[in-house]
N, C-alpha and C positions, 0 to 999 in steps of 0.2 A: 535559587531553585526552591520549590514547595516543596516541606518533609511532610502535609499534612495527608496521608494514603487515599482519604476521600477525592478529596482535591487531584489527586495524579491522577485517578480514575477518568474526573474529568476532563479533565485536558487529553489525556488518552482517548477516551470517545469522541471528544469533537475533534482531534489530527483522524485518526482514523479515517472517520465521515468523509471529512473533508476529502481525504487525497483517496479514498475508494469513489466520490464523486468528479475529482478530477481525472481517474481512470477511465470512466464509465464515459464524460468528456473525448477523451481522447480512445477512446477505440472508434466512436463515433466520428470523429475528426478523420481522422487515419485511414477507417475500415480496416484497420488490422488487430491481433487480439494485444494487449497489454495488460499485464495481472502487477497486483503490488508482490515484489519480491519478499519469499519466506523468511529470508534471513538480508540484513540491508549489507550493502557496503561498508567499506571502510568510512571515519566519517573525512568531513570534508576537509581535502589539504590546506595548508594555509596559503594565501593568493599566488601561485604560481601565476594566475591572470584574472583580471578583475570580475569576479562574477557576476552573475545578472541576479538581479535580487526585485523583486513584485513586492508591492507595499499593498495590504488588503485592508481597508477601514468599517471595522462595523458599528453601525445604527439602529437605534430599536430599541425592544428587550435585552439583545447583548450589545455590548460597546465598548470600543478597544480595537486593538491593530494587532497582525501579526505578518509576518515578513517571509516570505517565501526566496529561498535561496539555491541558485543550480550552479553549477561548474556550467561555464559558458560553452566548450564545446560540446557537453552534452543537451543543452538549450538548446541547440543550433540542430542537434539530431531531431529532438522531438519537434521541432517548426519545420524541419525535411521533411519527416516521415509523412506531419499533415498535407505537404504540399503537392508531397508524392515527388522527389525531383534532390538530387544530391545537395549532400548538406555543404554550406557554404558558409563564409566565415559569419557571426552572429551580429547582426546591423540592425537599424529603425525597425526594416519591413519584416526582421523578425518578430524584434520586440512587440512589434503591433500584431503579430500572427497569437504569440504567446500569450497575449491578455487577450484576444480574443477567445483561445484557446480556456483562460484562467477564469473569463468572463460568464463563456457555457459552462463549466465546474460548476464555478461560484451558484446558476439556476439552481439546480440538481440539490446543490448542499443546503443549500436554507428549504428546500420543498422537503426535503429528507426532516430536518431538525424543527420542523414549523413547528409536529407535535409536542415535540420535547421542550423547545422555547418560546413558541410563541414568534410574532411577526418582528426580523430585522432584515437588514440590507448589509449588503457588501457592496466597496466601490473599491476595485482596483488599479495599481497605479504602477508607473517604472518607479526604481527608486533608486538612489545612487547612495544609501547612507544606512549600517547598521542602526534597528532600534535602542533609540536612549536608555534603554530600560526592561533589558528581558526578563523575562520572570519563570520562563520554562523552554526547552528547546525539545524539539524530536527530529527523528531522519526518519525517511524515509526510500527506498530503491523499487522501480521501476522497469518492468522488462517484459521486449515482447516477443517475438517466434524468429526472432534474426537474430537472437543474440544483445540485443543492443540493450543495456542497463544505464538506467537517469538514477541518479541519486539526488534527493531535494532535502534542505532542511528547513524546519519550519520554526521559526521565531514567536514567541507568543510574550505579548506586552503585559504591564504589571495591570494595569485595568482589565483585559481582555482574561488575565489568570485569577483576578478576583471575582470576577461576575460569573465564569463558569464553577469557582469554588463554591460560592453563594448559594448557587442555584443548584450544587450538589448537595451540599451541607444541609438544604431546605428539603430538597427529593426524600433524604434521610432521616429528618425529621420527622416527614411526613409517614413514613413506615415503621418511623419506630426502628430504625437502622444504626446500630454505634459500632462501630468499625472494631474495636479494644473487646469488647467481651459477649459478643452476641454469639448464638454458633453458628456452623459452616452454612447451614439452610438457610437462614436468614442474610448474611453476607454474600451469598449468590445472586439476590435480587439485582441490585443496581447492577453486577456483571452481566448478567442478562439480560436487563434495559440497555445497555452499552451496546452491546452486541448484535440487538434486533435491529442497529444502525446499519449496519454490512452485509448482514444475511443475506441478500441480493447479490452480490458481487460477485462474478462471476471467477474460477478461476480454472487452471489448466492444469488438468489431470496427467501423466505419461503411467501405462502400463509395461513392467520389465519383467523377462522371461528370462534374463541373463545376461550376463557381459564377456564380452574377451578381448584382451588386447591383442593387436594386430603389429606387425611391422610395417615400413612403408612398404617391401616389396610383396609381402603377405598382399596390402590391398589394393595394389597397382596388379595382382596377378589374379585377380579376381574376373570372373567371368558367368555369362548365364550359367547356370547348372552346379557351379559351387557350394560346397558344404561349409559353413563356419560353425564348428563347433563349441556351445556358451558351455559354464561354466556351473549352470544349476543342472543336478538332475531330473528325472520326468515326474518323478513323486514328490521334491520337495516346491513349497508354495512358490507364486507370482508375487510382484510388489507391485505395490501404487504407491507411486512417485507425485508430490506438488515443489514443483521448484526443487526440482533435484533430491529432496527428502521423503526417505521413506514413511510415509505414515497408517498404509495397511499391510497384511497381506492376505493371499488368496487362494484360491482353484481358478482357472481359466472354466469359463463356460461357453458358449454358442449360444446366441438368442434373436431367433428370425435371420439368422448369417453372417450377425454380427456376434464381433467377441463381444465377453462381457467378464465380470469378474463377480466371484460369490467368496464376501467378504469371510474369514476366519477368525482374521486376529487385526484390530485394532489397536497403533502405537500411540504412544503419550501424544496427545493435541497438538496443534502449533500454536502458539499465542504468538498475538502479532507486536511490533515492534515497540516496545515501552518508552515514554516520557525520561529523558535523563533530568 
């Protein structure tokens, strides 16, 4: 694995990309919503049964491989969900569902990174064989309005983690960027070229008023006209939830009859899932 902090940055923005473009992919596929999970899964167990693993080869400006890996039942969710129709054990006409699936991503990712890199390709492939040679790994998780959570990890080969190094370490040069002793102003740049990769991407908001737990006969004895009473009082703020975490809070407002929220206090950001 790279210790080089420029280099993680790297390979962080283009998993990112990537898998916020296979997202974008599959809601389209779907027509259902799918956001990348705020916080991933656990990572992946060791082969209780044989994963499915996508071999991605690029050509071009960048060049190199990196390996896409799922727990096979959860494979098997996401080629349901596209198909619309219960998920069944993970065979050919899935696998051929999923690359076609990995196929529209793959568009989306290289039209996203054309300005940053310049003209390559992707050709996607099954693959039955860990990379000879990884050089960096990330996870990713997956989840859409059912409940149902994909965790993928992404494999990144020692070519594919040099050429994105490269071509950080040059970006950096190019502004006069050193990671070691510049100040905070100027080491925001590349985070912020990083960033305007995703800015797009859609994700799902939940607004909360409160919570209370219920028994089961509490909610079996529920009926029109029933009072459940939550646990916030009327003065103190609302939350805005992303994937379960709190990240604002608020005043409830009305605007044209819909709720709306008027932000107070803003929580620590969420960064998204880092490079191990």
């Amino acid at each position: 694995m790279t210790k080089n902090p420029t280099a993680g940055k790297a390979h962080q923005a283009f998993s990112i990309a990537f898998f916020s473009a296979l997202v974008a992919a599959l809601n389209e596929a779907s027509g259902s919503p799918w956001v990348i999970a705020a916080l991933p899964d656990a990572e992946l167990p060791s082969k209780n049964s044989e994963p499915v693993q996508i071999r991605l080869t690029l050509d071009g400006n960048l060049r190199g491989e990196f390996l896409l890996e799922f727990r096979r039942a959860e494979a098997a969710v996401v080629v349901s969900k596209i198909l619309r129709q219960a998920a069944v054990e993970f065979g050919a006409e899935q696998t051929e569902r999923l690359l076609m699936l990995i196929g529209d991503g793959i568009k989306k990712f290289v039209s996203a990174l054309a300005k940053e890199y310049g003209a390559f390709t992707i050709e996607a492939s099954s693959a039955s064989n860990p990379l000879t040679d990884p050089a960096s790994a990330a996870q990713f998780t997956i989840a859409d309005d059912e409940a149902n959570r994909v965790s993928i990890l992404m494999y990144l080969d020692q070519a594919l983690a040099e050429a994105l190094s490269l071509h950080s370490q040059a970006g950096s040069a190019a502004t006069g960027y050193e990671s070691s002793n510049k100040s905070s102003t100027r080491a925001a740049v590349p985070e912020s070229n990083n960033l305007n990769l995703v800015m797009d991407v859609e994700l799902n908001v939940t607004l909360r008023f409160g919570k209370r737990q219920l028994t089961l006969r509490e909610v079996l004895e529920l009926t029109s006209g029933s009072v459940v009473e939550l646990d916030r009082q009327v003065e103190e703020p609302v939350e805005l939830l992303l994937e379960g975490k709190v990240i604002a809070r608020g005043e409830a407002v009305v605007i044209d009859g819909n709720y709306g929220l008027r932000v107070i206090e803003v929580l620590q950001p969420i960064f998204p899932p880092v490079l191990r």
